[in-house]
N, C-alpha and C positions, 0 to 999 in steps of 0.2 A: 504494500500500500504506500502509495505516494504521500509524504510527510505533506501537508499542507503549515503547518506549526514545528520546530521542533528544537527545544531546549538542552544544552550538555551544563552539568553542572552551574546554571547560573547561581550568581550570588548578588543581592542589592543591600547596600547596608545605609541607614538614613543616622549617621553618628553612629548612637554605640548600639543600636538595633538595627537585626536580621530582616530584613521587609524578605525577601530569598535566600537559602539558604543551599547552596549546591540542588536547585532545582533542575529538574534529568524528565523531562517526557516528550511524548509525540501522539500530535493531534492529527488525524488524519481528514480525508473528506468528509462533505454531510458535517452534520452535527455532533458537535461532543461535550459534553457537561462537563465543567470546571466545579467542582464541588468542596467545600471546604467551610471554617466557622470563621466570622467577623475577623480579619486581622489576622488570614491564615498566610496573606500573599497574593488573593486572586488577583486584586485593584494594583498591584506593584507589578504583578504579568501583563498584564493588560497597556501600560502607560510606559510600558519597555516596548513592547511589541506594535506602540504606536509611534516610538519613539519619542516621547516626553521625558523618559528620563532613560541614563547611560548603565547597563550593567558594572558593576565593579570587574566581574570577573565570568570566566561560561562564556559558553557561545550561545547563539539566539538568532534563530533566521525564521521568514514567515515569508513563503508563497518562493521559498529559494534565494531571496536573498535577506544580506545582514540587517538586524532589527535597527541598528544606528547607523544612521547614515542618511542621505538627501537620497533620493532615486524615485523615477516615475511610477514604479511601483506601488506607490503609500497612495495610488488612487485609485488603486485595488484593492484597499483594505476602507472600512467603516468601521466608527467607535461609536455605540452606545454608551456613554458614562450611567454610573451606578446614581449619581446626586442630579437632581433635577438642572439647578444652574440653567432655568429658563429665564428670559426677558417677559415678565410678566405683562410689560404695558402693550406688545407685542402680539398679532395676528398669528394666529398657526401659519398660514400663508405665509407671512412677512417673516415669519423665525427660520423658514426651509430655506426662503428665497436667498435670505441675506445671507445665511450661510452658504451656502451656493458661490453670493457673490464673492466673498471671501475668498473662495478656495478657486479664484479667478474663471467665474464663466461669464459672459454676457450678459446680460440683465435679461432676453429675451430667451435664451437655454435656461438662465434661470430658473425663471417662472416657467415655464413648460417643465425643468425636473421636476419642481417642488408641486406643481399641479398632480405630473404625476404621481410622485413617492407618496403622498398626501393621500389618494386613492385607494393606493396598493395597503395602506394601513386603515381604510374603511373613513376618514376623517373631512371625507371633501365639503359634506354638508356641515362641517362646523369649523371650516378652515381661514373664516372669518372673524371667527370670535377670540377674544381674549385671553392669553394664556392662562389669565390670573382666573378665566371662568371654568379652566379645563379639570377635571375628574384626574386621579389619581391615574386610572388608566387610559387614559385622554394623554396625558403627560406624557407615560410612555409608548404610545403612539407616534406622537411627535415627534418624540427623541427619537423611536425608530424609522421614521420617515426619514430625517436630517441624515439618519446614517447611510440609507442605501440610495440618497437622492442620486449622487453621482454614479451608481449599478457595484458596486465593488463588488471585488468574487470572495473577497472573506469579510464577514461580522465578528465584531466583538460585542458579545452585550454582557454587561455587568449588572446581576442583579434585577435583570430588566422584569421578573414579576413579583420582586419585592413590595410588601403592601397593598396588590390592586385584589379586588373583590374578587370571588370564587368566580363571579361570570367571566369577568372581564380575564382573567385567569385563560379559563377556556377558550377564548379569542384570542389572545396573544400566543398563544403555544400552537392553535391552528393556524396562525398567520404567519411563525417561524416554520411549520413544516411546508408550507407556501413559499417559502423563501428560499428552502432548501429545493422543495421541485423543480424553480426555477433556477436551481445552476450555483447555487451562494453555497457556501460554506461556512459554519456559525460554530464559534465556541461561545458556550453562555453560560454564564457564573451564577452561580448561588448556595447559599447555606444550608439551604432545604432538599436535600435527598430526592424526597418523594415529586416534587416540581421537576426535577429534572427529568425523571422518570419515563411523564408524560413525553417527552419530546425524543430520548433518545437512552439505549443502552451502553453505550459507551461513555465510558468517565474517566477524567484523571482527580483522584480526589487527592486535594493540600492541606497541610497542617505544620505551622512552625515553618512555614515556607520552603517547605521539601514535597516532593511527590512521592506518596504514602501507597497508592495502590490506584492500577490503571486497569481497561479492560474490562470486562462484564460487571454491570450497576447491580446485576438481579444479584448475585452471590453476596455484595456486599450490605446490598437492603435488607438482606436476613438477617445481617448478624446487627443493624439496628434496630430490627422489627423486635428483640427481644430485651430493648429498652424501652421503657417508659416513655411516651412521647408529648411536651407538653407542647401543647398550640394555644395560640391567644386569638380573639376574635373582638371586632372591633361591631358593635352595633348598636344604635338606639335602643333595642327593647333585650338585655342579655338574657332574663330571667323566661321571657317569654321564647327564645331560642333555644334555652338549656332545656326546656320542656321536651322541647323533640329529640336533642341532642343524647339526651338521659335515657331515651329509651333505646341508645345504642347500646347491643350487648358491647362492643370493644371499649366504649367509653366508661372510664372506672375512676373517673373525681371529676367535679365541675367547682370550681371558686368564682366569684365575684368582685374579682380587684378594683372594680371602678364601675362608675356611674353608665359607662356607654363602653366593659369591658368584661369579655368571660373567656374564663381560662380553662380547659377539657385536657386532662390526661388519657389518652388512647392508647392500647396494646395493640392495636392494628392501624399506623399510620395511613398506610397504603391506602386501607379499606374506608379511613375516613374521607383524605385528600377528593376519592373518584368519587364516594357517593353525596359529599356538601353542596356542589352546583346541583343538583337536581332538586336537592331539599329547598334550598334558594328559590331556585325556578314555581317546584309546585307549593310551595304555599307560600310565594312574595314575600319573602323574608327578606329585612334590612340588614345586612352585611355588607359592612364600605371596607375593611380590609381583614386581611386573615397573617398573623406570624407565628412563623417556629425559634420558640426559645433554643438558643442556642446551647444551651446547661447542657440536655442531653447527648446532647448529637458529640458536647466534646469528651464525653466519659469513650465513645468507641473510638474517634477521633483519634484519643491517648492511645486506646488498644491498638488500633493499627499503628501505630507509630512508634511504639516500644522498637529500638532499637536507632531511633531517625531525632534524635536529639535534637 
């Protein structure tokens, strides 16, 4: 398989912290899930690999050639960043456009990409309106638009379904495998196992900024399906959500951290993750976003890692 990504021992160090740490993987075609917990390295791979910042040490090339360096290449690649860093006073329209213009195209190629990419992410009827009035996944919509306005053959998205609602969930990971049928290449990050899931079995999961374990997702979703999983949910009525929640056999504690917050331990991640948007859907339930505590995910995290200091 043709490396599309591929890292030898890189190191990035920011003063007296590891952000990489002799990181060693390869990402191939299609889609591959970047997996790992807050602060493991994902966002330091990524902003190497866009050339934002210099490896200390390692080699690091993407699409065949070196990750540092000037080359016409880097218009083959698109970044998703993980942090919104929208122009709020700002049109969807005018936020694709102008970046567009930036990245030197005519004002008239412009606005024809940004029309398009705009489309390709479902957004054209509300490409008018105010960034400051956009949805959580509205947001990253955008963000994804901006990325692939100029066509690149490889994505980076970091985090890209971080926070958005179980539906809106379901649309963004249909609209990455949309991405892939047309020809793209996508590595995409996140802390959430089971999210990645949906999109792709291939993973290279990080931690301590070393690559811990590559290669088939299902083997290693077993061995966190026998932890504990806690998720938080973000919604106007918790109590009245835990109702239905409660009657999952997998679900085995429910708390009430906050006024518009409920907190569900599951023994079967997997099984909650697939079956939430449908409960959403049939009974219009209020769910604006969904997180996984990171707590657990870092007890296997360690496990695999034992010997990767």
């Amino acid at each position: 398989m043709t490396a599309v990504v591929a890292a030898e021992g890189v190191t990035k160090r920011y003063g007296e912290v590891l952000g990489l740490n002799g990181f060693t993987a390869t990402f191939g075609p299609g889609i591959t899930g970047l997996v790992g917990p807050n602060g493991a390295g994902k966002s330091t791979l990524f902003r190497l690999l866009v050339g934002q910042l210099r490896a200390d040490s390692g080699s690091l090339a993407l699409l065949g050639y070196p990750a540092w360096g000037e080359g016409e290449f880097r218009r083959r690649v698109g970044y998703c960043p993980e942090h919104y860093a929208l122009f709020d006073w700002m049109t969807g329209e005018d936020f694709v456009t102008t970046l567009l213009r930036l990245d030197g195209f005519s004002r008239s190629e412009a606005r024809t990409r940004a029309a398009r990419a705009i489309e390709e992410v479902g957004l054209t009827e509300d490409r008018l309106r105010r960034l400051r009035t956009y949805s959580k996944g509205m947001r990253q919509r955008i963000k994804l638009a901006q990325s692939i306005a100029h066509d690149p053959e490889l994505l980076l998205l970091d985090e890209p379904l971080n926070g958005v609602d179980p539906v809106g969930r379901v649309a963004l990971s249909a609209l990455m495998h949309q991405l892939q049928a047309g020809g793209r290449h996508l590595i995409v990050s996140s802390h959430v196992l089971y999210e990645v899931e949906r999109l792709t079995d291939r993973i290279v999961m990080i931690a301590n900024g070393r690559a811990i374990a590559q290669g088939d997702l299902h083997q290693i979703r077993d061995l966190i399906d026998t932890h504990p999983h806690v998720i938080d949910l973000e919604t106007p009525d918790p109590r009245g959500l835990a109702r239905f929640l409660g009657a999952w056999e997998h679900v085995v504690a429910i708390e009430f951290p906050g006024p518009d917050r409920l907190r569900i331990q599951s023994r079967s991640p997997e099984e909650f993750y697939r079956a939430l948007p449908g409960l959403v859907v049939a009974e219009q339930l209020d769910v604006r976003a969904v997180h996984s505590a990171d707590d657990n995910l870092d007890a296997v995290f360690r496990y695999l890692s034992e010997g990767h200091p």
